[in-house]
N, CA and C atoms as a LAMMPS dump frame, in Angstrom:
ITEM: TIMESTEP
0
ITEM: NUMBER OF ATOMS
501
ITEM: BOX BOUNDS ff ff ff
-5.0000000000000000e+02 5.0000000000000000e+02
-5.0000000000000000e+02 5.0000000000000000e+02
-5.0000000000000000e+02 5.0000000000000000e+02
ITEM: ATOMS id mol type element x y z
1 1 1 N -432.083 -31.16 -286.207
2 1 2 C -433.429 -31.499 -286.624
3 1 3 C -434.401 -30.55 -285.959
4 2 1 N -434.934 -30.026 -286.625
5 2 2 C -436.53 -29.037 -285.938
6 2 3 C -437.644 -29.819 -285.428
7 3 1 N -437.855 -29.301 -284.141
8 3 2 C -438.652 -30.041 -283.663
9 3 3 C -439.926 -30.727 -284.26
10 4 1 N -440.648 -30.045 -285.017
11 4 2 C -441.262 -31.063 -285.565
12 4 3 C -441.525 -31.985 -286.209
13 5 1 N -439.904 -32.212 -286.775
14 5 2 C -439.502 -33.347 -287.662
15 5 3 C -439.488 -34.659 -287.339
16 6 1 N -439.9 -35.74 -287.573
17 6 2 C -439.719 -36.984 -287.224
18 6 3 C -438.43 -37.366 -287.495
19 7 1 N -438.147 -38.208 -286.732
20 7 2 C -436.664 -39.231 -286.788
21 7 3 C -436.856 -40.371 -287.517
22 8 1 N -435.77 -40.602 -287.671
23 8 2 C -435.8 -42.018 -289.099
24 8 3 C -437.175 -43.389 -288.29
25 9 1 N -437.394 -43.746 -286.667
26 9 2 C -438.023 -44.728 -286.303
27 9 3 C -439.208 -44.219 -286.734
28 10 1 N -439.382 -42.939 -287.168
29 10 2 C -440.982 -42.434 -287.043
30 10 3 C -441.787 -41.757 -285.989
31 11 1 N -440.714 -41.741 -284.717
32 11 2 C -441.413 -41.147 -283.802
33 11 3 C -440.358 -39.533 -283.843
34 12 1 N -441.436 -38.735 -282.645
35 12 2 C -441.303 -37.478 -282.762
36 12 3 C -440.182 -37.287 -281.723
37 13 1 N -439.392 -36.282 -282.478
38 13 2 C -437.908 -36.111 -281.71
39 13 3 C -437.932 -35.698 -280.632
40 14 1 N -437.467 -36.162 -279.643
41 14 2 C -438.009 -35.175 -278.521
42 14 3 C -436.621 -34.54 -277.585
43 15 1 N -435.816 -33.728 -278.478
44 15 2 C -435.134 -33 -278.27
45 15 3 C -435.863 -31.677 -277.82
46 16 1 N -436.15 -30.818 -277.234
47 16 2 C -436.62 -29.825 -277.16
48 16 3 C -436.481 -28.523 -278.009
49 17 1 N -437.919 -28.213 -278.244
50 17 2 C -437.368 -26.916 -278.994
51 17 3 C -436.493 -26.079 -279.263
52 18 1 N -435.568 -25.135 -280.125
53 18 2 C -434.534 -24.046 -280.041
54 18 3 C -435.309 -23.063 -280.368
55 19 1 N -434.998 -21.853 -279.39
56 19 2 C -435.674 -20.615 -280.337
57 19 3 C -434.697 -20.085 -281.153
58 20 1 N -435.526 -20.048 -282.603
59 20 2 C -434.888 -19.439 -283.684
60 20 3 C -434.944 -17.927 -283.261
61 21 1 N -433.884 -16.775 -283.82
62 21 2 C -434.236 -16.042 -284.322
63 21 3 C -434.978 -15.102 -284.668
64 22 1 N -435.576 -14.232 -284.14
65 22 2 C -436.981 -13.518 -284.227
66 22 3 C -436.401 -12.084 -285.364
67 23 1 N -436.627 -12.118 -286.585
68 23 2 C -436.032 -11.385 -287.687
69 23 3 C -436.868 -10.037 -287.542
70 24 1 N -436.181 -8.757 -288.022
71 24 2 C -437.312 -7.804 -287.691
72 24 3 C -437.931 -7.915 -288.797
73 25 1 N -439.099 -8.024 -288.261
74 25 2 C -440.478 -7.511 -289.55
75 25 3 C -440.245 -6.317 -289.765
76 26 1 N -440.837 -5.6 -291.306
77 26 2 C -440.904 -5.027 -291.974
78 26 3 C -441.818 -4.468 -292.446
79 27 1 N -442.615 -3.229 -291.92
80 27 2 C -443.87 -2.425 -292.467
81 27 3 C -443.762 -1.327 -293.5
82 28 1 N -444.77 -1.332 -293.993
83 28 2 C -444.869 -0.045 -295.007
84 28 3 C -446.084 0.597 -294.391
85 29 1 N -445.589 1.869 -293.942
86 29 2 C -446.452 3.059 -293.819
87 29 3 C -447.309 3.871 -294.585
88 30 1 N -448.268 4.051 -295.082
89 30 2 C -448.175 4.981 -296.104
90 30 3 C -449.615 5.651 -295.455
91 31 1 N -449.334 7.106 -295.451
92 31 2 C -449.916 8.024 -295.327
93 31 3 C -449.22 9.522 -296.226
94 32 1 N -450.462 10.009 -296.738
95 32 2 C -450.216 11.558 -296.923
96 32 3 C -450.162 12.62 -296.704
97 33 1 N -450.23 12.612 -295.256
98 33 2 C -449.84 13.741 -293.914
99 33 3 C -448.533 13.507 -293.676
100 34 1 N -447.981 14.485 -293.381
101 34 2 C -446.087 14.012 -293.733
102 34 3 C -445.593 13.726 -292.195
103 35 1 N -446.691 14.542 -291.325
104 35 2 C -446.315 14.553 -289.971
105 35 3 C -447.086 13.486 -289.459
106 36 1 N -447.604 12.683 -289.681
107 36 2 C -448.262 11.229 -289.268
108 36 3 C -447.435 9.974 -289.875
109 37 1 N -446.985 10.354 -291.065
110 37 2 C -446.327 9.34 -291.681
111 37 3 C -444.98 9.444 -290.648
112 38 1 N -444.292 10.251 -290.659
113 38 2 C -443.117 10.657 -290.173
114 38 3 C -442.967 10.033 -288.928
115 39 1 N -444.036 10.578 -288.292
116 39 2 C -444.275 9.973 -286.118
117 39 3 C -444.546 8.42 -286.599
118 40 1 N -445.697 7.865 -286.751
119 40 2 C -445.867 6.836 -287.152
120 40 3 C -444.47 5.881 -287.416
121 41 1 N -443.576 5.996 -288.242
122 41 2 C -442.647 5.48 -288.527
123 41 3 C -441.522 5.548 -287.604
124 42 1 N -441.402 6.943 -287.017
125 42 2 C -440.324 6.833 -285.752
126 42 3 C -440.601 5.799 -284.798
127 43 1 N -442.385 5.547 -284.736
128 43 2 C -442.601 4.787 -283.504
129 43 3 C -441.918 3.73 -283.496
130 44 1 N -442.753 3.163 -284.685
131 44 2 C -442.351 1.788 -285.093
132 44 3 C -441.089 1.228 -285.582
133 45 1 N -440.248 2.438 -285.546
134 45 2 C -439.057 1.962 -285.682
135 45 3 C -437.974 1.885 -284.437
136 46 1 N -438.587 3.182 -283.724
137 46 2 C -438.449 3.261 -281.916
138 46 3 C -438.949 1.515 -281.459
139 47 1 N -439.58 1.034 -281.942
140 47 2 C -440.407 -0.254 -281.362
141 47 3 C -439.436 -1.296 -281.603
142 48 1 N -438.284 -1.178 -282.467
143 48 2 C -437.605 -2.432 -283.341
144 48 3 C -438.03 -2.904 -284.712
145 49 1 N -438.983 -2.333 -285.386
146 49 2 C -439.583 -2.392 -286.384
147 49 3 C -438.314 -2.143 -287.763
148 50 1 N -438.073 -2.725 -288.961
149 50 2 C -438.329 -2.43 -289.905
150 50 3 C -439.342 -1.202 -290.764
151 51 1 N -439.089 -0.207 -291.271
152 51 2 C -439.948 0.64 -291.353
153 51 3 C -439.562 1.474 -292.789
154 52 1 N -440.408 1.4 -293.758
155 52 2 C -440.156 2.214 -295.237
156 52 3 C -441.668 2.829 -295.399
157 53 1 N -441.496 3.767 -295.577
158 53 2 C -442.942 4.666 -295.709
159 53 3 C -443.064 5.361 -297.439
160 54 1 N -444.268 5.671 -297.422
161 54 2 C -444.954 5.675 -298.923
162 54 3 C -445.728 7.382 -298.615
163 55 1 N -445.798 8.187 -299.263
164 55 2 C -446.735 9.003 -299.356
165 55 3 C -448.7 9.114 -299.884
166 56 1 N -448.508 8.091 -300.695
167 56 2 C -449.578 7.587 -301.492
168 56 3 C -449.233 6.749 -301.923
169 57 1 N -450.878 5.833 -302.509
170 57 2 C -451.247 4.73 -302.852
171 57 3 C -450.3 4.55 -303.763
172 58 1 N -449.948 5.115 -304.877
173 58 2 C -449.276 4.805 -305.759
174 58 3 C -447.374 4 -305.655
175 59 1 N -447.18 5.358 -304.942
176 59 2 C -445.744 4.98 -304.361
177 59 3 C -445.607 3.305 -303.464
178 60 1 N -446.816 3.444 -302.437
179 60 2 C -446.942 1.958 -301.724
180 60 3 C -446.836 1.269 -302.752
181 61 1 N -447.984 1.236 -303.578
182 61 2 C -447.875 -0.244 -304.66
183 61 3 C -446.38 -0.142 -305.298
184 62 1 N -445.593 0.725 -305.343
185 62 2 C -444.594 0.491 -306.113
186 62 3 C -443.827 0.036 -305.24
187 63 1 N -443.024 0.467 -304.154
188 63 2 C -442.673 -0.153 -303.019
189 63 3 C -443.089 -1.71 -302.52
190 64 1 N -444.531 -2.081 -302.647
191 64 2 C -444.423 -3.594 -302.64
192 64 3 C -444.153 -4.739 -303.681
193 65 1 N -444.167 -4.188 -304.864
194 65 2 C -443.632 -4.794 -306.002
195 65 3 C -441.949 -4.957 -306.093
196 66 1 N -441.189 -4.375 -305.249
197 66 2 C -439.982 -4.361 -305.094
198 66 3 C -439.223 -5.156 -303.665
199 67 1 N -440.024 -4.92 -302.612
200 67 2 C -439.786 -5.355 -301.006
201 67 3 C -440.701 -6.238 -301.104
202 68 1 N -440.4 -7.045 -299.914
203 68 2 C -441.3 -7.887 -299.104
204 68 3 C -441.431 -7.298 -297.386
205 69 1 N -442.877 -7.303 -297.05
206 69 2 C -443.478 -6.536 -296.022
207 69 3 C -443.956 -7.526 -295.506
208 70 1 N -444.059 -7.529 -293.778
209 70 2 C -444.48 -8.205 -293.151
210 70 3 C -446.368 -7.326 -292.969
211 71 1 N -446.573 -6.375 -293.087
212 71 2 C -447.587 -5.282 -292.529
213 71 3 C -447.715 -4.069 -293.597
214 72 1 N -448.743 -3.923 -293.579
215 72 2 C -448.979 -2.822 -294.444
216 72 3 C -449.831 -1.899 -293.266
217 73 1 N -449.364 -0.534 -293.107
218 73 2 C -450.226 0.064 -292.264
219 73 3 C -450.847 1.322 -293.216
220 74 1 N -452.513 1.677 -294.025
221 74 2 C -452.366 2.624 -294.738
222 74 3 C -453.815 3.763 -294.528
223 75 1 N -453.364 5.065 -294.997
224 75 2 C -454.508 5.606 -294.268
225 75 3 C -455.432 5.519 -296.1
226 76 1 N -456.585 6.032 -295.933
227 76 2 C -457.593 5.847 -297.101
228 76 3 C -457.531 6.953 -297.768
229 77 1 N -457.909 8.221 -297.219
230 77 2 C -458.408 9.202 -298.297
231 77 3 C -456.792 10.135 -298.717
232 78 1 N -456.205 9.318 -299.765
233 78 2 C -454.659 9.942 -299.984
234 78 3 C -455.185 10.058 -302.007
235 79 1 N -454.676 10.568 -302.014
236 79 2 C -454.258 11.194 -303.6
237 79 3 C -453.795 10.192 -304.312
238 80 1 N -454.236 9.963 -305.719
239 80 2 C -453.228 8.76 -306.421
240 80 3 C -454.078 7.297 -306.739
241 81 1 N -454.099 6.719 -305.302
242 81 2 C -454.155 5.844 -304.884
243 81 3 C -454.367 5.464 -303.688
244 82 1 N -456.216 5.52 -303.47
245 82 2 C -456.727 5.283 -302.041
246 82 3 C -456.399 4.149 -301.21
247 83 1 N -456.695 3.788 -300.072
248 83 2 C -456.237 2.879 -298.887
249 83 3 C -456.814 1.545 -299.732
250 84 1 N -457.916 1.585 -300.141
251 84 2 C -459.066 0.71 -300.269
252 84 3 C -458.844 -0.067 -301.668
253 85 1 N -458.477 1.245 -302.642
254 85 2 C -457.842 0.522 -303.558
255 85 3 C -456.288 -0.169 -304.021
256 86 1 N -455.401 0.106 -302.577
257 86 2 C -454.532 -0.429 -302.536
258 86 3 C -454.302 -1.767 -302.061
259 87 1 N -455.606 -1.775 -300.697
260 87 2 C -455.949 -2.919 -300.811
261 87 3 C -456.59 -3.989 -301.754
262 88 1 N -457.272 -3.662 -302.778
263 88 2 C -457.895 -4.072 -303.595
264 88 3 C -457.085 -4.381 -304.969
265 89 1 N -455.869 -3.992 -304.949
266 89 2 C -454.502 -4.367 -305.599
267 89 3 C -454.246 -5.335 -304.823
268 90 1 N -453.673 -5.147 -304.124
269 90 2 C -452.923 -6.325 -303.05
270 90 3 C -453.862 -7.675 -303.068
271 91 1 N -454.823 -8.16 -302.812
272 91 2 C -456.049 -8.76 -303.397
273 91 3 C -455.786 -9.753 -304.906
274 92 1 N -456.3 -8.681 -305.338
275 92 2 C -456.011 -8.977 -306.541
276 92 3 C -454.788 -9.619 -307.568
277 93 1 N -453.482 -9.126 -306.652
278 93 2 C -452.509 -9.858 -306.865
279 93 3 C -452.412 -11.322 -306.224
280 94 1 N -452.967 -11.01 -305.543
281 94 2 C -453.23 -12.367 -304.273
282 94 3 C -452.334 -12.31 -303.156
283 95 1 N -451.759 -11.614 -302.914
284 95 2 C -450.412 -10.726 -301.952
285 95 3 C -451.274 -11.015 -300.799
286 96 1 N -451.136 -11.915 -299.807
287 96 2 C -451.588 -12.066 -298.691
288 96 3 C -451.256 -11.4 -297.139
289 97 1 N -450.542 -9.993 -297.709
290 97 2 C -450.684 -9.002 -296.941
291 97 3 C -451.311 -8.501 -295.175
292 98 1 N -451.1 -8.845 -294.643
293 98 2 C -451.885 -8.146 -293.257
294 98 3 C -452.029 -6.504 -293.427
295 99 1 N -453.009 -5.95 -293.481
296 99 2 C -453.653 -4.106 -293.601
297 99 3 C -454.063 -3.965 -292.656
298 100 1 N -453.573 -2.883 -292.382
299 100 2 C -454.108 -1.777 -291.005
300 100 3 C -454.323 -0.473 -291.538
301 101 1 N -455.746 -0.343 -291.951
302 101 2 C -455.997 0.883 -292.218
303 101 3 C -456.306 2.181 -290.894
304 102 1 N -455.684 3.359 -290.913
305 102 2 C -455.68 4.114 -290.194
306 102 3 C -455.89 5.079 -290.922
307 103 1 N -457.214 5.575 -290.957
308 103 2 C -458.214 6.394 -290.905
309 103 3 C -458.866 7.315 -290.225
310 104 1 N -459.121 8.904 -290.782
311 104 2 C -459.97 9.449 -289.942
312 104 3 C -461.407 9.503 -290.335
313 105 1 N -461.76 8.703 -290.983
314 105 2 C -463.318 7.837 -291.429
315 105 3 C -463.454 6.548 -292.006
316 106 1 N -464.078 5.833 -291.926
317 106 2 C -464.415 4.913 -291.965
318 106 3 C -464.801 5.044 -293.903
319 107 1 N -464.189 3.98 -294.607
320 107 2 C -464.947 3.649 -295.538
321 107 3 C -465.501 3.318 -296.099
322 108 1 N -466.651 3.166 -295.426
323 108 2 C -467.992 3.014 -295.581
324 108 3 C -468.282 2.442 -297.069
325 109 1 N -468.453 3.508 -297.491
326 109 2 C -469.16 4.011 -299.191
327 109 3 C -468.001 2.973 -299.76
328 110 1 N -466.795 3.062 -300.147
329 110 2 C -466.047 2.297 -300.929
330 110 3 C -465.695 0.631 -300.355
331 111 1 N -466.025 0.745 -299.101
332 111 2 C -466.267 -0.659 -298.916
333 111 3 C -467.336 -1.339 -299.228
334 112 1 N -468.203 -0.827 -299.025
335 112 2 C -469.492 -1.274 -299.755
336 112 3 C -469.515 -1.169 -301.239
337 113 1 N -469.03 -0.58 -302.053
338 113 2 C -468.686 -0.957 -303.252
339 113 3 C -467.71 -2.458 -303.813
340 114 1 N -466.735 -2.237 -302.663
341 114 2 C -466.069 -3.419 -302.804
342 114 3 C -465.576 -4.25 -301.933
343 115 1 N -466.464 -5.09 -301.268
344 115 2 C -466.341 -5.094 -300.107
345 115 3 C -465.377 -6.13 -299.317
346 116 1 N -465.306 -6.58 -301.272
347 116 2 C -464.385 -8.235 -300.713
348 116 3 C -462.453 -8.114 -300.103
349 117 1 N -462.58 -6.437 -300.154
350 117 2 C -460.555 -6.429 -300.181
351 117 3 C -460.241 -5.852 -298.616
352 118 1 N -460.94 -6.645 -297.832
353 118 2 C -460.931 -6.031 -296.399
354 118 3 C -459.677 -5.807 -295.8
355 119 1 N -459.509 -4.643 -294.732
356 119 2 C -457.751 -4.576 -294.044
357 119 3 C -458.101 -5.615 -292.729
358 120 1 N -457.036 -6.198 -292.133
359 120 2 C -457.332 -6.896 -290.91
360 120 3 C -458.135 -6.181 -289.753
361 121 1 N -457.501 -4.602 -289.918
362 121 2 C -457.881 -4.071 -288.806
363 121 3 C -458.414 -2.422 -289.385
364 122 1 N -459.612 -1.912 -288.665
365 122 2 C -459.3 -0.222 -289.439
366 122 3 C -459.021 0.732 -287.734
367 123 1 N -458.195 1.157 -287.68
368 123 2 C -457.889 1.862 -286.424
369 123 3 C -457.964 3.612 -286.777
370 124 1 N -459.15 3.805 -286.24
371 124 2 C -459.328 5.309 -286.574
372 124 3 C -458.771 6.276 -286.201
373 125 1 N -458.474 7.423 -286.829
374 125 2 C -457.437 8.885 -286.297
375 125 3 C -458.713 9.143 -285.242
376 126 1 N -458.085 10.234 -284.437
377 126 2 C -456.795 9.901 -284.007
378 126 3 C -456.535 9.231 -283.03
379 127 1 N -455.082 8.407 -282.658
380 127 2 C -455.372 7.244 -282.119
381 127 3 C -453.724 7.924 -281.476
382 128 1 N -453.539 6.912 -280.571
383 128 2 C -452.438 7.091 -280.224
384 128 3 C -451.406 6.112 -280.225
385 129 1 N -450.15 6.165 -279.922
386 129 2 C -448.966 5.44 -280.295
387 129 3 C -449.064 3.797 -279.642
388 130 1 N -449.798 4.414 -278.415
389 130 2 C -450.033 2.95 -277.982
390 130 3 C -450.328 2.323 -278.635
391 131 1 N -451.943 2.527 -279.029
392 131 2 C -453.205 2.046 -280.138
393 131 3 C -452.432 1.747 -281.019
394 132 1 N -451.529 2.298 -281.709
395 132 2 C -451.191 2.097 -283.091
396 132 3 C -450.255 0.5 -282.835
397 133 1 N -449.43 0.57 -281.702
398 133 2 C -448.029 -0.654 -281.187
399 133 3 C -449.114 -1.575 -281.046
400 134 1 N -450.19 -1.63 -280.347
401 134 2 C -451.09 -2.593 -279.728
402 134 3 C -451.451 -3.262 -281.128
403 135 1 N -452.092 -2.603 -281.859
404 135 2 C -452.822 -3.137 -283.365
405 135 3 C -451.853 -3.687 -284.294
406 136 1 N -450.476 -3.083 -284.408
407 136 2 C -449.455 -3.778 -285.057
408 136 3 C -449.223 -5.014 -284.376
409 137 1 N -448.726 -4.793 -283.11
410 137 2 C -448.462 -6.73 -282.139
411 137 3 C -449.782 -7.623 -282.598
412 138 1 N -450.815 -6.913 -282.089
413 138 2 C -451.603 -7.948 -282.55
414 138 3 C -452.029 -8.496 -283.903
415 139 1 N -451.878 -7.937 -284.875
416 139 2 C -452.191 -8.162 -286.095
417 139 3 C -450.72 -9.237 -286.566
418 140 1 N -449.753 -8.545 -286.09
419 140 2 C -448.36 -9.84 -286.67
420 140 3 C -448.537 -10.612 -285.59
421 141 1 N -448.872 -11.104 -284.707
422 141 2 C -448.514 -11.688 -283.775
423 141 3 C -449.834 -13.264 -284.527
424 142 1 N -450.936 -12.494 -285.439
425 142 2 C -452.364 -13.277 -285.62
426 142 3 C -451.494 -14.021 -286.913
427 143 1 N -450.842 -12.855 -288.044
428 143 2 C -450.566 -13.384 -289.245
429 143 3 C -449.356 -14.223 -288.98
430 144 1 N -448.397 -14.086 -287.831
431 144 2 C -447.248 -15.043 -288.064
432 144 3 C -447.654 -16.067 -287.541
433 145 1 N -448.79 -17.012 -286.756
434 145 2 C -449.202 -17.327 -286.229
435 145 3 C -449.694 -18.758 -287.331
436 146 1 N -450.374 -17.87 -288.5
437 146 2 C -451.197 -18.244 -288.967
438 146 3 C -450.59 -18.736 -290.597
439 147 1 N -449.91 -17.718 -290.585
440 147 2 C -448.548 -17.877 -292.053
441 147 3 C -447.585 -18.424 -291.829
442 148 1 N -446.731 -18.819 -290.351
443 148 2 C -445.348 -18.72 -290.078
444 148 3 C -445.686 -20.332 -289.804
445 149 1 N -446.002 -20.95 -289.717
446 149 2 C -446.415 -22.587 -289.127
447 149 3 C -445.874 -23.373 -290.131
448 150 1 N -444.827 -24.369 -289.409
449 150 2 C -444.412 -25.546 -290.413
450 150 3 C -445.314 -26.415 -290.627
451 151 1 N -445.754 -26.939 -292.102
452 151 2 C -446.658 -28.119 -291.836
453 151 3 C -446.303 -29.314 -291.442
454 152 1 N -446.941 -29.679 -290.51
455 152 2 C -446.944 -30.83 -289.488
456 152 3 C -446.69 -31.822 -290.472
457 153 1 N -446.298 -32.953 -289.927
458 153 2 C -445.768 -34.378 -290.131
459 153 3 C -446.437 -35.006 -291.234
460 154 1 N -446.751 -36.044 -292.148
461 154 2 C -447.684 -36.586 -292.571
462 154 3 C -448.833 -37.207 -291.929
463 155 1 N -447.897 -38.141 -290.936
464 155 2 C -448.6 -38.761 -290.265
465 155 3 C -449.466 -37.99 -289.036
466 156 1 N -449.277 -36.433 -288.981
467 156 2 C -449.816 -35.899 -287.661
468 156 3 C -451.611 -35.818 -287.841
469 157 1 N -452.24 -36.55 -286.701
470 157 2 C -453.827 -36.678 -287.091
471 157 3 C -454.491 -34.935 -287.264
472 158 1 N -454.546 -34.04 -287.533
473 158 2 C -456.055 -33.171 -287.769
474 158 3 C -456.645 -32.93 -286.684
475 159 1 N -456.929 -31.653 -285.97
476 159 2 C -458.591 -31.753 -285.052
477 159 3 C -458.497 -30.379 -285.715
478 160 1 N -460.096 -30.73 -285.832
479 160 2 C -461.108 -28.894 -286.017
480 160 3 C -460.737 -28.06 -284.884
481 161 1 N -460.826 -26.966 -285.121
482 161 2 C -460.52 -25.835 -284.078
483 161 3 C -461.763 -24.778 -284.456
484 162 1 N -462.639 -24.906 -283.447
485 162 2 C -463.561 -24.426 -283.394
486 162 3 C -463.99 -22.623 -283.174
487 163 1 N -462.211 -22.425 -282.827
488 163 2 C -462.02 -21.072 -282.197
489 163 3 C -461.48 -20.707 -283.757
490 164 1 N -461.974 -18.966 -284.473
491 164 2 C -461.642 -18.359 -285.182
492 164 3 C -460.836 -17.395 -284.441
493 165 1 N -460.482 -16.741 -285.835
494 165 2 C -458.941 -15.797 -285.261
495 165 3 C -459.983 -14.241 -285.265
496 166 1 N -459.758 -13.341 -284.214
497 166 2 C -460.205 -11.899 -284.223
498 166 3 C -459.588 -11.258 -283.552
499 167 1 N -459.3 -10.425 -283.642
500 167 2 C -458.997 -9.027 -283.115
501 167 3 C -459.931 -7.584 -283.002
């Protein structure tokens, strides 16, 4: 029985937790610098990562129509198929995605056009490997957090949580 399951009396089991399993997550890279995509992906795969990389927007969207990704990490100004509008696919599909755009500008102008397909995080070039491990932990660490949660009991009462999620 998983711990948060009730037992046939109705009360809560109080066997102690097991840790399950920690599965590797799975990112898609996509950048169109071959030598950023390339490092980038060694890292994160140096890290324990899952790791399939995209050249452009286009290729990503095709790649997520086929896989399931824990992370999308993508840079913006690529050929094809920009960062912004890949996010704005993903969106639109309703693909509840975590984005880490990594950028060497800010997109400003096309976010303000559309402003509703935001990435979790935009981590600007150039950045370093740390920066990049730090923003990935924290960004899966927010979405499994937030996606990965069994729903509680029927009977479990509700409180507001006054604290929002940021990074």
């Amino acid at each position: 029985m998983k711990d948060n399951e009730l037992s046939q009396a109705g009360e809560r089991d109080s066997a102690p937790p097991q840790c399950l399993p920690n599965p590797r997550q799975r990112i898609l890279v996509v950048d169109d610098e071959p030598d950023i995509r390339c490092l980038s992906t060694e890292v994160l795969i140096d890290s324990g990562y899952d790791v399939d990389a995209a050249a452009d927007g286009a290729a990503a969207w095709e790649a997520l129509q086929t896989k399931a990704f824990n992370l999308l990490i993508t840079d913006n100004n690529m050929p094809k198929v920009s960062g912004v509008e890949l996010v704005k696919k993903l969106r639109a599909a309703r693909m509840a995605l975590p984005v880490i755009m990594a950028t060497g500008t800010l997109p400003k102008w096309d976010l303000a056009l559309r402003p509703c397909p935001l990435p979790a995080v935009i981590l600007l070039k150039p950045y370093t490997f740390e920066e990049l491990l730090g923003t990935v932990t924290k960004v899966l660490r927010a979405t499994s957090s937030a996606f990965g949660q069994l729903e509680p009991p029927p009977n479990w009462r509700r409180q507001s949580s006054a604290h929002g999620l940021r990074l």
